[in-house]
C-alpha positions in Angstrom: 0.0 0.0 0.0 2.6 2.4 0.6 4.6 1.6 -2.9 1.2 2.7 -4.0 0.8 5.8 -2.3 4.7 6.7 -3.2 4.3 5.9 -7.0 0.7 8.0 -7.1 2.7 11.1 -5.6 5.4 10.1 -8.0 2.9 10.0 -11.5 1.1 13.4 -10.3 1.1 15.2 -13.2 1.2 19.1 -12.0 3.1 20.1 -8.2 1.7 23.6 -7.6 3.3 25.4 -4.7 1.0 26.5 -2.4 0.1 29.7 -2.0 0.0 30.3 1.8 -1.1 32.9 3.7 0.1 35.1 5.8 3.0 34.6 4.3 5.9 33.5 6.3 8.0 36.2 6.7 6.8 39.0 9.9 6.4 42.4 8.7 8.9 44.6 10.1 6.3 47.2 12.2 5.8 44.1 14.6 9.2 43.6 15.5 9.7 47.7 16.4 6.5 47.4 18.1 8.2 44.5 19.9 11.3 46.5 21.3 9.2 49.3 22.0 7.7 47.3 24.2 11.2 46.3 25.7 12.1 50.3 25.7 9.3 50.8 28.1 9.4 48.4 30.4 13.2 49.6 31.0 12.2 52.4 33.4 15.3 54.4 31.3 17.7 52.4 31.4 20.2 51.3 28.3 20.4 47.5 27.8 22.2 45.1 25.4 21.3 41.8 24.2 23.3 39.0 22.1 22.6 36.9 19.3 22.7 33.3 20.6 21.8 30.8 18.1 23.8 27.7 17.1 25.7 26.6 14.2 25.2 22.6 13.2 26.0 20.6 9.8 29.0 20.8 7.3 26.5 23.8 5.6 26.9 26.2 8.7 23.1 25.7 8.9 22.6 28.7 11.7 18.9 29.0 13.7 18.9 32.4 15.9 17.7 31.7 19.5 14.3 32.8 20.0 14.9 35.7 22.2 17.0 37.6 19.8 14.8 36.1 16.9 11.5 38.0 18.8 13.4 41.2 18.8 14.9 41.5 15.0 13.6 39.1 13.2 17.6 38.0 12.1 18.8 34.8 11.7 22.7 35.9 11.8 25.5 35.1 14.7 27.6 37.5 16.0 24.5 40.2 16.3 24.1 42.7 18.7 21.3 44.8 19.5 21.7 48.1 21.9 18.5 49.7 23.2 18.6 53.3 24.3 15.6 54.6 25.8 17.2 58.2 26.8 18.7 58.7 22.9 16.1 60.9 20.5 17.9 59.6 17.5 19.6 56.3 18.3 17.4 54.7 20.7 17.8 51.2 18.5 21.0 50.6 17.2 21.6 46.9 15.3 25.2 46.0 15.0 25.7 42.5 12.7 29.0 40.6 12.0 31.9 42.0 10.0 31.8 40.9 5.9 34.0 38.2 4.9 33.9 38.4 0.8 36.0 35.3 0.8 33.5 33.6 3.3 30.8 34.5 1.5 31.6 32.7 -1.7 30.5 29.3 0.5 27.8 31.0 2.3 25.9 33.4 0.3 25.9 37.2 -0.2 25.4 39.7 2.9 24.1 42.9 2.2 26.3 45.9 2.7 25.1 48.5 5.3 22.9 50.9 3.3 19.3 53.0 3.7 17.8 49.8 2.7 19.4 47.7 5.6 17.6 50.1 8.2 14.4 50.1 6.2 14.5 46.1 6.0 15.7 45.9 9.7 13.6 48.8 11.3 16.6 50.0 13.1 17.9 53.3 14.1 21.9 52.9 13.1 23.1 49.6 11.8 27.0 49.1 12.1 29.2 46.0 11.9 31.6 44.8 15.0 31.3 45.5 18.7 28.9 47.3 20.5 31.4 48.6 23.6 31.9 52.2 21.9 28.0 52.8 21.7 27.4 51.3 25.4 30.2 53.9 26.2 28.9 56.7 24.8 25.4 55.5 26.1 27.0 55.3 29.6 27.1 59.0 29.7 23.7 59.3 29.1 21.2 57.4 30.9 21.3 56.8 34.8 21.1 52.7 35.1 22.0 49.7 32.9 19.6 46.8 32.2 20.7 42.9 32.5 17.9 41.6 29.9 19.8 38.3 28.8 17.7 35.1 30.1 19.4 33.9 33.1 22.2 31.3 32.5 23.0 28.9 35.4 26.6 28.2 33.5 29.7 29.0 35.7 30.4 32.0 33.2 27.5 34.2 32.4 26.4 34.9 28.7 28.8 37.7 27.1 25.5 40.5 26.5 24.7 39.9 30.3 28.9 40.2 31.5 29.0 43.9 29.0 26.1 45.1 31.0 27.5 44.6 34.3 31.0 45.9 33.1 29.4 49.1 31.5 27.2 49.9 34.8 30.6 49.1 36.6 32.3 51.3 34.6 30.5 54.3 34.7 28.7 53.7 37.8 25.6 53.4 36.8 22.7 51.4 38.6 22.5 47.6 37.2 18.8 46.4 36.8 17.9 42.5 36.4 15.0 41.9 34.2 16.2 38.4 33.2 12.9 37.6 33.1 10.9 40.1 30.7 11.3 38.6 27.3 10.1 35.5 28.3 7.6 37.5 30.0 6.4 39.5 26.7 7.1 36.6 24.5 4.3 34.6 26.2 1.0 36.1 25.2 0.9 36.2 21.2 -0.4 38.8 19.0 -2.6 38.0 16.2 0.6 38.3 13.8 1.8 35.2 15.6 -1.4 33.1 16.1 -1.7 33.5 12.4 1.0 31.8 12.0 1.1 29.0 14.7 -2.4 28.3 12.8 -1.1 27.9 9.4 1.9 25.7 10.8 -0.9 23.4 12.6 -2.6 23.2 9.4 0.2 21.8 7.8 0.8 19.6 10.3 -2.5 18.3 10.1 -2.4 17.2 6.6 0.9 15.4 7.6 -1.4 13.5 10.3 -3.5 12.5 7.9 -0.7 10.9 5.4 0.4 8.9 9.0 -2.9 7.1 8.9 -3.0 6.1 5.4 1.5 4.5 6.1 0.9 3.2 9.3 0.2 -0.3 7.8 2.1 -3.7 8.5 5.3 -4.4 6.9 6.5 -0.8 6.5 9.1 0.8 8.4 8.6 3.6 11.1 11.2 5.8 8.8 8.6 4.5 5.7 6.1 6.4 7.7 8.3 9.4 8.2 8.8 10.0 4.9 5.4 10.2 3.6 4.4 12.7 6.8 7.4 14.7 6.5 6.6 15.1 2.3 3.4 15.5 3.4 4.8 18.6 5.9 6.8 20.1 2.9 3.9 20.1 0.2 1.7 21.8 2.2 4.0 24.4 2.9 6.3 24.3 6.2 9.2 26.3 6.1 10.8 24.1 8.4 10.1 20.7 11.4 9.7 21.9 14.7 11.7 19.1 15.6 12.9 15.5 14.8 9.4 13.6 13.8 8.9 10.9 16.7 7.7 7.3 15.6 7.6 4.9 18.0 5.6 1.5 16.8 5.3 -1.4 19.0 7.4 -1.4 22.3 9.1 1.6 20.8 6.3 3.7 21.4 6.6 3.3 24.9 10.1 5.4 25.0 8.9 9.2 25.2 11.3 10.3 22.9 12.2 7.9 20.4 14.5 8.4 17.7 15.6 5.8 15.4 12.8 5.1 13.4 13.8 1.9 12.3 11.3 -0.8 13.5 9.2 -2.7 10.9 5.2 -2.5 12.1 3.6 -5.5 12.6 -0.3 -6.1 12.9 -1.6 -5.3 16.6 0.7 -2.4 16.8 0.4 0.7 18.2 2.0 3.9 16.7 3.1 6.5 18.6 3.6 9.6 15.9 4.8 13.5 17.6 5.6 15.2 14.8 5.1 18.7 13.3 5.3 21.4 10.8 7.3 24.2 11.6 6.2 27.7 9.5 8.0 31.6 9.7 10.1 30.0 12.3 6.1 29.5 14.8 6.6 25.7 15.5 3.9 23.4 16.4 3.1 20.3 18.4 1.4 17.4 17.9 0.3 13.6 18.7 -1.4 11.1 17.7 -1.5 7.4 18.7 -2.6 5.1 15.2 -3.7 1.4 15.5 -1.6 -0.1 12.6 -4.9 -3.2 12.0 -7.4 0.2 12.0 -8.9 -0.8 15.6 -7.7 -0.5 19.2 -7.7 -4.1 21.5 -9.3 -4.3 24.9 -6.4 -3.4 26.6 -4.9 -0.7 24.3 -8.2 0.4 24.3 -8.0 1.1 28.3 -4.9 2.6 28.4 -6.2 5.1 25.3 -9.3 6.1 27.2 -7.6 7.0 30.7 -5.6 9.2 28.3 -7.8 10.8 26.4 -10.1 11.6 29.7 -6.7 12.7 31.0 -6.9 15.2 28.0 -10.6 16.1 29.1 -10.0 16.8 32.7 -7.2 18.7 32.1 -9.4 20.8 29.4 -12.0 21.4 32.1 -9.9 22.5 34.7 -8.6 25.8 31.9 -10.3 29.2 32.6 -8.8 32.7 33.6 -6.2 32.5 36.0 -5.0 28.9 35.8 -1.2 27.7 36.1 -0.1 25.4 34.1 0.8 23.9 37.8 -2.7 23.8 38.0 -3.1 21.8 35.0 -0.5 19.5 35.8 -2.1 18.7 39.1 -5.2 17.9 37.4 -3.6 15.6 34.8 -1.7 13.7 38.0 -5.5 12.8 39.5 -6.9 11.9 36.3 -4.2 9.5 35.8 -4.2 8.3 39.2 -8.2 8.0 39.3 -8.0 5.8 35.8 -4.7 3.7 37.7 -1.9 4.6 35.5 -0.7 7.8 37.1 3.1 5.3 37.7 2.6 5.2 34.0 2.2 9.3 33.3 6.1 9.9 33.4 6.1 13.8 31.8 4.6 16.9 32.0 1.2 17.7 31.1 2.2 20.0 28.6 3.9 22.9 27.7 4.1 26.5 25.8 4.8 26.8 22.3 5.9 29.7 20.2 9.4 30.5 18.2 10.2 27.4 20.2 8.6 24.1 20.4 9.2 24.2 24.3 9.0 28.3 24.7 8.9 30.8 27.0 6.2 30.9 29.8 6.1 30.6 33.4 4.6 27.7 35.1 3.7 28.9 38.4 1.7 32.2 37.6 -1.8 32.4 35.6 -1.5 31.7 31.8 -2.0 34.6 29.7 -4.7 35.4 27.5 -2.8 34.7 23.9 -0.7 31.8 25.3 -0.7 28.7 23.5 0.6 25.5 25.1 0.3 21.8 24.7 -1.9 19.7 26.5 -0.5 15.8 26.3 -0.9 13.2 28.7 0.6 9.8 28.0 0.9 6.5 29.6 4.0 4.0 28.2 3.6 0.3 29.1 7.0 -1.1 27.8 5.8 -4.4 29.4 2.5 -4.8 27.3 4.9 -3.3 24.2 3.3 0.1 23.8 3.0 3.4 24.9 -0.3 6.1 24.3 0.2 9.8 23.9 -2.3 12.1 22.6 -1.3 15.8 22.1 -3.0 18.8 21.1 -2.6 22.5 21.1 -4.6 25.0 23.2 -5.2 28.7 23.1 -5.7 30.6 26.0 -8.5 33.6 25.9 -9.7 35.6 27.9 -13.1 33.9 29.0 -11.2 30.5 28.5 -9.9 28.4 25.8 -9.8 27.7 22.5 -8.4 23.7 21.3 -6.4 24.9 17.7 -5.9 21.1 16.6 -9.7 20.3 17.0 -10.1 19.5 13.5 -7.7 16.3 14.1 -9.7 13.2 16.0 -9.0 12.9 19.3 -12.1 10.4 20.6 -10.9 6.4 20.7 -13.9 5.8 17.7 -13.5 9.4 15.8 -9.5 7.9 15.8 -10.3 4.5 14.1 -13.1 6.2 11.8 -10.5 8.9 10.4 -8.2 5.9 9.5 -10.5 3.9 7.4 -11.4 7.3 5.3 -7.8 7.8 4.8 -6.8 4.3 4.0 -10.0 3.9 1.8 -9.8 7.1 0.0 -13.2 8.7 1.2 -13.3 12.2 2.6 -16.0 12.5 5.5 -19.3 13.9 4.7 -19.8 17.4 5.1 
């Protein structure tokens, strides 16, 4: 069946590119609105923050962290950005690597620094190298200094947060910790963002649905990757918002499962977290496919406790709950259906630029929040594990489930499987 399915993608006669909207780029206004934000929650005082992505694969392949990614919308290292709320003409200034002609010829063209550069970048000065002569000059100027850098437990602090402290030291100006306030803006999204996390669940959806057409006996789990992950790209991602998870059998019962190598076998189980990535929003989602189309007694157990799990937890979200909250109500749902020993994660968690993103666990969830909600219970014994994971808005009168057009219900599961693997399209 899935030669079939490979040769019919293969024999289609026209691939149009989809034409998605909004598209996936963010328009420059929302990320000066963004550190205007930043500005005034300063209280006056200058602050610097570093570009802190990493570098992986023989390409240079280089992902900006999310922090720094939420401010300028750059995906460059060696970035700086120096905000200055007491300057009238330079209150953002953007400083960006040093050009390497020679380096460029393997990576690609940078632009030069240029009218167009501030336009694109929505920048106040744009210059190449350090930022120490500008936090000098600003020294002079403004009263305290503002640590903004997330905190880093590492025995050396992060460079951005060490030329704060050195330029307060330096010219004796007040330091200020606000380690916390990107994470704290970058929880609640604006409709910019939701607009995006939206199309990227979208995608994702239409990978879901190529997972229950493969997950037949006799393919392999990396067989069944394929097809989602193609299914992923011709819908549009820009990206995965991490390594696709499938876990068939006993494998399903390891949380995080990586190898994809296992052949299924009738009377499986497959565990599939996997999703589309799009303008860098990631998404997050699960789904637990029965590779004979229909559940057995005892798989069918273990998938109910979970999915009340999932309904428990959904009932216990309204203005002012923690996602401590939440996680206490997933723990007595588990333990009320016996398999709480089994629940061995979190309920859930945010999502944003960042699968896992920003949030804090212990105060009320914001209205614009989105987070995971995705209890699981892994038998390794019995030679399978259940998750089932969906993605939830928070509002302001309550929530809002964005992956509710994906079947959740044990027999809405099972239905949505025969369509896909007969064809059919449900009835409208």
């Amino acid at each position: 069946m899935l030669a079939a399915l490979i040769l019919n993608a293969a024999m289609a006669t026209t691939f149009v590119h989809p034409e998605l909207t909004p598209p996936p780029g963010m328009p420059v206004e929302v990320y000066q609105n963004r550190r205007a934000k930043v500005i005034a929650a300063l209280g006056g005082c200058v602050a610097v923050i570093s570009s802190q992505g990493e570098v992986s694969g023989i390409t240079e392949d280089y992902r900006q962290d999310a922090d720094f990614f939420w401010l300028t919308g750059i995906n460059e290292p060696d970035a700086h950005l120096v905000l200055q709320p007491n300057s009238i003409y330079r209150k953002v200034t953007l400083f960006l690597k040093p050009r390497d002609p020679e380096r460029e010829r393997w990576t690609g063209p940078r632009e030069p620094i240029s009218p167009d550069l501030l336009k694109k970048y929505g920048v106040d000065r744009v210059y190449r190298g350090s930022p120490e002569e500008t936090l000098a000059n600003a020294g002079l100027h403004h009263e305290c200094v503002a640590v903004i850098a997330p905190v880093s437990m590492n025995k050396d602090d992060r460079s951005d947060a060490d030329l704060a402290q050195r330029t307060g030291a330096r010219f004796g100006l007040k330091v200020v910790f606000r380690r916390g306030l990107l994470a704290e803006l970058r929880a609640a999204h604006t409709s910019e963002e939701l607009a995006r996390m939206q199309r990227a669940i979208a995608i994702t959806i239409e990978g879901h649905n190529a997972v229950a057409r493969a997950t037949i006996a006799g393919v392999s789990e990396r067989d069944v990757q394929t097809q989602l992950e193609y299914a992923f790209y011709a819908a549009g991602a820009t990206g995965l918002s991490y390594s696709s998870i499938v876990g068939s059998g006993p494998n399903g019962a390891v949380l995080h499962w990586d190898q994809n190598s296992r052949i299924l076998q009738d009377g499986d189980l497959v565990v599939v977290d996997a999703a589309a990535e799009y303008g860098r929003y990631a998404s997050d989602v699960t789904r637990t496919y029965p590779v004979s189309g229909q559940f057995t007694a005892e798989q069918a157990r273990a998938y109910r406790a979970v999915y009340q799990a999932q309904e428990d937890i959904f009932a216990a979200i309204k203005p002012g709950v923690s996602m401590a909250d939440l996680q206490h109500a997933a723990e007595e749902s588990m333990r009320r259906s016996g398999y709480l020993a089994d629940f061995i994660h979190g309920f859930g968690h945010f999502v944003g630029l960042d699968v896992h993103d920003a949030g804090d666990y212990e105060r009320p969830i914001p209205a614009g929040a989105v987070f995971t909600v995705e209890p699981g219970v892994y038998l390794p014994a019995h030679g399978f594990g259940i998750r089932i994971e969906d993605e939830v808005l928070m509002t302001d009168k309550g929530y809002k489930v964005l992956t509710s057009t994906l079947p959740r219900k044990l027999e809405d599961v099972e239905a949505w499987i025969a369509r896909q693997r007969s064809g059919s399209t449900p009835s409208r």
